[in-house]
VEXDREN-2710 file (C-alpha; in Angstrom, 1 decimal):
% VEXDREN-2710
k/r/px/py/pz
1/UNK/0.0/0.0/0.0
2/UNK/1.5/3.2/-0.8
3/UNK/-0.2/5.4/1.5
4/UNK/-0.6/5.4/5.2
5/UNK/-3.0/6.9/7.4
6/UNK/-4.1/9.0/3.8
7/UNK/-0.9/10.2/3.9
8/UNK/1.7/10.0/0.8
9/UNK/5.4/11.7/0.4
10/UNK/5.6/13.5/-3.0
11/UNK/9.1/14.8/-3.5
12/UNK/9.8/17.6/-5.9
13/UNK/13.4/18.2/-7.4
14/UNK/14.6/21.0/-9.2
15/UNK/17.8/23.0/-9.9
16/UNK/16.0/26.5/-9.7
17/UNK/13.4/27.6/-7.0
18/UNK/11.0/24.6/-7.2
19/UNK/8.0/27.0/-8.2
20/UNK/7.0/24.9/-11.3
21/UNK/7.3/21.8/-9.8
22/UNK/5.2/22.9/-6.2
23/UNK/2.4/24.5/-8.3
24/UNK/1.9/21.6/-10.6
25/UNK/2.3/18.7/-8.1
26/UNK/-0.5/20.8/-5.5
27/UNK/-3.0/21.3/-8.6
28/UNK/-2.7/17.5/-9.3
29/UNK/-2.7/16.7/-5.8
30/UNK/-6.1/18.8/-5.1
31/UNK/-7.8/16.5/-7.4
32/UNK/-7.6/13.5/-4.9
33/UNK/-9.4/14.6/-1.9
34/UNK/-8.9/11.5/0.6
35/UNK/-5.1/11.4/0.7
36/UNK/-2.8/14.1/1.6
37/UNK/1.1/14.6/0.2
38/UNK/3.7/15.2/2.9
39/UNK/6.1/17.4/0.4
40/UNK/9.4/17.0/0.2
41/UNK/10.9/19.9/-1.7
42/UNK/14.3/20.1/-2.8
43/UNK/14.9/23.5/-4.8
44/UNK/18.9/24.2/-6.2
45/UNK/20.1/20.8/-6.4
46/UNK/22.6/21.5/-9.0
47/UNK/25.9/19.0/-7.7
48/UNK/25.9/15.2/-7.1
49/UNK/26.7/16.1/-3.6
50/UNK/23.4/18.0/-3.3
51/UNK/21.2/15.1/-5.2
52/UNK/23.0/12.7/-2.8
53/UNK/21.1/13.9/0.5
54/UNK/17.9/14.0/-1.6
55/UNK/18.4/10.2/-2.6
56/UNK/18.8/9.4/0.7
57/UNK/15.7/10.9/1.6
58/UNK/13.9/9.6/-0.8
59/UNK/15.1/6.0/0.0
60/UNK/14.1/6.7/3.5
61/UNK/10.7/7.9/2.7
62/UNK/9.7/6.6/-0.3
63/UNK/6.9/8.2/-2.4
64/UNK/6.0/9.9/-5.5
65/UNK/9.0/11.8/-7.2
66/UNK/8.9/14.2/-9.6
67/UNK/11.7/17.0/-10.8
68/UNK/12.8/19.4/-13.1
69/UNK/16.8/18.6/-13.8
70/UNK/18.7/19.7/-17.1
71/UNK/21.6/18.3/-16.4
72/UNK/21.4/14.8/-17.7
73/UNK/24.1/13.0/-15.0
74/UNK/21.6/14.2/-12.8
75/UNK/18.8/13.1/-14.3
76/UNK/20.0/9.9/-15.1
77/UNK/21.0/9.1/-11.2
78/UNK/17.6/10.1/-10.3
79/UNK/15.9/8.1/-12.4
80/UNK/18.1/4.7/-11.3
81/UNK/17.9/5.2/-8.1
82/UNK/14.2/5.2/-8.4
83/UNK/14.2/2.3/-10.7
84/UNK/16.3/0.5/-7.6
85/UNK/14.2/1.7/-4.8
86/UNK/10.9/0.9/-7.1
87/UNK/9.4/4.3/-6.5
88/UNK/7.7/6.4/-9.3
89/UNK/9.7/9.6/-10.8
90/UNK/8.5/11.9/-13.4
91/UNK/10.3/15.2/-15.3
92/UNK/7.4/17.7/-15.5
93/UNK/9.5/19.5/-18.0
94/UNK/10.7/16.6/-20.3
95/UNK/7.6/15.8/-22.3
96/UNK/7.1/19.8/-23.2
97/UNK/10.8/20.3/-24.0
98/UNK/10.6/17.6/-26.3
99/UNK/7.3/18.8/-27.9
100/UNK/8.5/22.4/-28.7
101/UNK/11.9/20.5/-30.0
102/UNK/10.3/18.8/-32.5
103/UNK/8.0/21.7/-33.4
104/UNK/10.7/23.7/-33.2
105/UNK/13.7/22.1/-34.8
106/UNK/15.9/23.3/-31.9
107/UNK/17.9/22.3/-29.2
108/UNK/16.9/23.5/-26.0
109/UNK/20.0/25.7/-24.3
110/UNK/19.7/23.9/-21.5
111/UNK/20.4/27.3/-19.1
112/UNK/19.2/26.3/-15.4
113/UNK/16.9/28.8/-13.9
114/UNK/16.2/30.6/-17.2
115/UNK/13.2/31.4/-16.5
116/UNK/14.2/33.8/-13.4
117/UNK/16.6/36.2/-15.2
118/UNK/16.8/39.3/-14.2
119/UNK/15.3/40.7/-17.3
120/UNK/12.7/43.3/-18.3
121/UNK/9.8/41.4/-17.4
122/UNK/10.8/40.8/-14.1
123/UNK/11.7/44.5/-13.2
124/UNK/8.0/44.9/-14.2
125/UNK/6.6/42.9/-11.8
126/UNK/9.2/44.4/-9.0
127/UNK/7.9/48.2/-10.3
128/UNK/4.2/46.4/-10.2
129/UNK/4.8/45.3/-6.5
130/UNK/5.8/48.5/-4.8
131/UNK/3.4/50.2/-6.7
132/UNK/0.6/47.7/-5.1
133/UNK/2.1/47.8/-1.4
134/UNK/2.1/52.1/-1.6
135/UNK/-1.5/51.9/-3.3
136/UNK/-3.2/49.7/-0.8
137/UNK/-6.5/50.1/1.0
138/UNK/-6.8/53.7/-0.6
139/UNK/-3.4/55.0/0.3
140/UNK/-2.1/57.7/-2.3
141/UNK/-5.3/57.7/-3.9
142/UNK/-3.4/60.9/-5.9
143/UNK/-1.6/58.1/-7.9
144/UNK/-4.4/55.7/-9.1
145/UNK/-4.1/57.0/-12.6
146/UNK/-0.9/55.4/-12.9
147/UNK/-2.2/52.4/-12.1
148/UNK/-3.7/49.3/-14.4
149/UNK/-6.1/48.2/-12.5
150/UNK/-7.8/49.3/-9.4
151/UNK/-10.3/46.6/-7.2
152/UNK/-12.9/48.6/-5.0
153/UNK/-15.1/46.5/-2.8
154/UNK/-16.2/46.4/1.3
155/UNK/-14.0/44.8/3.3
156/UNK/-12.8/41.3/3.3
157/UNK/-13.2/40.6/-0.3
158/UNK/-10.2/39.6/-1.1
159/UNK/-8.7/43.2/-2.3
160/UNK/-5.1/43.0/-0.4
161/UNK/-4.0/39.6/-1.6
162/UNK/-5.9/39.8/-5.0
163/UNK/-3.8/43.1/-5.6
164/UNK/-0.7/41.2/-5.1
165/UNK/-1.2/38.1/-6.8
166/UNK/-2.0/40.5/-10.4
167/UNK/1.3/42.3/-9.2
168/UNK/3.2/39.4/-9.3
169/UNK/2.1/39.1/-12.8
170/UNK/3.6/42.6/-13.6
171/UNK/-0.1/44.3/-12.9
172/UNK/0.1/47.8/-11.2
173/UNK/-2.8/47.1/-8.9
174/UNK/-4.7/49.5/-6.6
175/UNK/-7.4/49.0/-4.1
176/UNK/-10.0/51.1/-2.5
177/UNK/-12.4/50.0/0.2
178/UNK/-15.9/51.1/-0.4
179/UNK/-17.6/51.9/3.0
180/UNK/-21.0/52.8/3.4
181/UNK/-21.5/57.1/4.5
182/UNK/-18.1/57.7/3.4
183/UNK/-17.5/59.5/-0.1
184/UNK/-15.2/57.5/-2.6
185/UNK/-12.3/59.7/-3.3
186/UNK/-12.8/62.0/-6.1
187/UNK/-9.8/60.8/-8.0
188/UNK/-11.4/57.5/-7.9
189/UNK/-14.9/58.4/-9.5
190/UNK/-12.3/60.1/-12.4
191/UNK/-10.2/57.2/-14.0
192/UNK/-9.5/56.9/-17.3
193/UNK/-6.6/54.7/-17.7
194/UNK/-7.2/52.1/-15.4
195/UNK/-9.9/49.3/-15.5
196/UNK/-11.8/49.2/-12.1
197/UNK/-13.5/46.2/-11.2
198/UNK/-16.0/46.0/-8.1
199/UNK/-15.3/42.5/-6.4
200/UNK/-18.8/41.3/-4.6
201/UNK/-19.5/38.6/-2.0
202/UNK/-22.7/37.5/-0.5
203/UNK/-23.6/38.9/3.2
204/UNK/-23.1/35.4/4.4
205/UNK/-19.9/35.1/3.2
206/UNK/-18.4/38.3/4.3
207/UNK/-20.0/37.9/7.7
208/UNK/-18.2/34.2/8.2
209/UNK/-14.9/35.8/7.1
210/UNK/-15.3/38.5/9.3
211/UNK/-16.1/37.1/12.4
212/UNK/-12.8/34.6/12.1
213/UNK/-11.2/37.6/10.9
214/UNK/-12.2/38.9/14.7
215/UNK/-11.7/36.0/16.6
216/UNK/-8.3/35.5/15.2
217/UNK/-7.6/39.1/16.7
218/UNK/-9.3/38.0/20.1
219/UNK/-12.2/40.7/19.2
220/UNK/-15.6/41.3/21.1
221/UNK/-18.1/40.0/18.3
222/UNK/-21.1/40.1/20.3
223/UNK/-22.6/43.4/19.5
224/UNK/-20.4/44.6/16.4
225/UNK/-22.4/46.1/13.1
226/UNK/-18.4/44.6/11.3
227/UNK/-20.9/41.7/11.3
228/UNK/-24.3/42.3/11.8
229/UNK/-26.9/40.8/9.4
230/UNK/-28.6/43.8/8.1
231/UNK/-25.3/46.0/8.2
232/UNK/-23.6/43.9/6.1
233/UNK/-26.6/43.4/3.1
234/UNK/-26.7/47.3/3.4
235/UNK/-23.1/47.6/2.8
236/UNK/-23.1/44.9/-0.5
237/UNK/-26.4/47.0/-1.4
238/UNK/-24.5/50.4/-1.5
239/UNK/-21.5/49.0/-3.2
240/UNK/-23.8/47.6/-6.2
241/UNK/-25.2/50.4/-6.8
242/UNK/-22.3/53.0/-6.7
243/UNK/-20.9/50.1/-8.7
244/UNK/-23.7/50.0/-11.2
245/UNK/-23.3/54.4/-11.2
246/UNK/-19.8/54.2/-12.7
247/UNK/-20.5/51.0/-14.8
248/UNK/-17.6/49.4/-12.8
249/UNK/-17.7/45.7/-14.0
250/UNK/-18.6/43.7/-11.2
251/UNK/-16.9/40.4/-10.2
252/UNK/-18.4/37.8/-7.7
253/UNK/-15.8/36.4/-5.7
254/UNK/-18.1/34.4/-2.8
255/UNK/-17.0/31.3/-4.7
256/UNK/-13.4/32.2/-6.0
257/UNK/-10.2/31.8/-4.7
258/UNK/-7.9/34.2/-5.5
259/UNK/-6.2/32.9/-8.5
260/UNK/-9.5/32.5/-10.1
261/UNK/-10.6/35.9/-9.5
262/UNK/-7.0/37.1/-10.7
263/UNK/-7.6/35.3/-13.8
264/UNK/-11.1/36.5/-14.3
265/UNK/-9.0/40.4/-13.8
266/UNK/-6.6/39.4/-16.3
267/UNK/-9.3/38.6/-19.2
268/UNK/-11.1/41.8/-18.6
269/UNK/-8.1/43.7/-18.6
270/UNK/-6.6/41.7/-21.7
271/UNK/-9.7/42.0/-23.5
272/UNK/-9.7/46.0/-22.7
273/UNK/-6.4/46.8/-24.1
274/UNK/-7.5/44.7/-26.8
275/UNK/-10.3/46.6/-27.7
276/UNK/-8.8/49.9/-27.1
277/UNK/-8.2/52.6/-30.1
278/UNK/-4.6/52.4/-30.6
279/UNK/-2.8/55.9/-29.8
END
């Protein structure tokens, strides 16, 4: 029996970070919802000497192995001492390099970590990030305009970590809490460049978010309008309708986690550049 107690080891091997290897192996894993993998991850193993602890490891806890290894003395040890230990290994990378190869017709250049360089791209998603952290929760809401998207929405849906997921991916993201008797800022009500989206959530979802978001802070819930019934409807009411006002696209997110409603961001920005008038 492979498993015990529910319970598998999954190891992940790379010679850069491990990113591609963690985010693939969890979406895989999430798929099978009565067993749990106990990861193992190895990032930088770039030397025998490094791949040596992680057979050892492996051999002590056998499991599920998968990695992403260009260099092929390492890949071939790998894969023989899973072949003598009879435990299942996998490149996640192999397969696609070979398919854009042969699409291709080129070699690969087999540069470890290439996808990390310090190039253009990445300084954009740096610039994106500081730009997020100094624009958060309606601080300097003088410098929205710069921004490519701002999120409005009451609290606890999801703005904060929303803003810096769609910074990660190089999107200069604002956010700006919308809060029943208090004006929106002017500057807000006057965008042009960026695309606002207004992220929703049902009263019974913000309420259950809110009260562990008290209880984790050891608050007094017992007579606080944060998460009374009625308060709450009135404040997903208002924002709906100053939402509706400035034909602010509106995006449920009750449901979502927050990659999804990135991605559902990303498409309506995508599609907006797309469809804008070129300059």
């Amino acid at each position: 029996m492979p498993t015990s107690n529910n319970y598998f080891h999954l190891h992940l091997v790379s010679d850069s970070t491990g990113e591609t290897l963690i985010t693939v192996a969890r979406a895989v894993a999430a798929q099978y919802a009565n067993v749990t993998p106990v990861e193992h991850v190895y990032p930088l193993v770039r030397s025998q000497k490094q791949l040596d602890r992680v057979l050892d490891e492996i051999e002590e806890a056998p499991g599920i192995v998968l990695f992403t290894l260009l260099e092929k003395d390492l890949v071939s040890r790998l894969e023989d001492k899973c072949k003598q230990i009879n435990v299942p290994s996998l490149s996640i990378i192999g397969p696609v390099m070979q398919l854009f190869e042969a699409y291709l017709g080129a070699a690969t250049t087999g540069r470890v970590g290439a996808q990390h360089v310090l190039n253009a791209e990445y300084f954009k998603r740096i610039d994106a990030l500081n730009y997020t952290m100094m624009h958060d929760d309606g601080q300097h809401v003088d410098g929205l305009e710069e921004a490519d998207v701002v999120l409005v929405g009451v609290s606890r849906t999801s703005k904060t970590p929303t803003s810096i997921y769609l910074a990660n991916r190089g999107i200069r993201t604002a956010n700006v809490p919308l809060v029943p008797g208090i004006p929106v800022p002017s500057q807000l009500e006057t965008l042009t460049r960026p695309l606002v989206v207004s992220l929703h959530a049902t009263p019974e979802r913000l309420i259950q978010v809110r009260q562990n978001r008290l209880l984790t802070m050891g608050a007094d819930t017992s007579s606080d309008t944060y998460i009374d019934k009625q308060a709450v409807a009135d404040e997903v009411a208002f924002a709906r309708k100053l939402s509706a006002k400035h034909n602010w696209p509106l995006l449920e997110v009750t449901r979502r986690s927050i990659e999804e409603t990135a991605a559902a961001i990303m498409k309506l920005y995508t599609d907006r550049q797309r469809n804008r008038p070129s300059d």
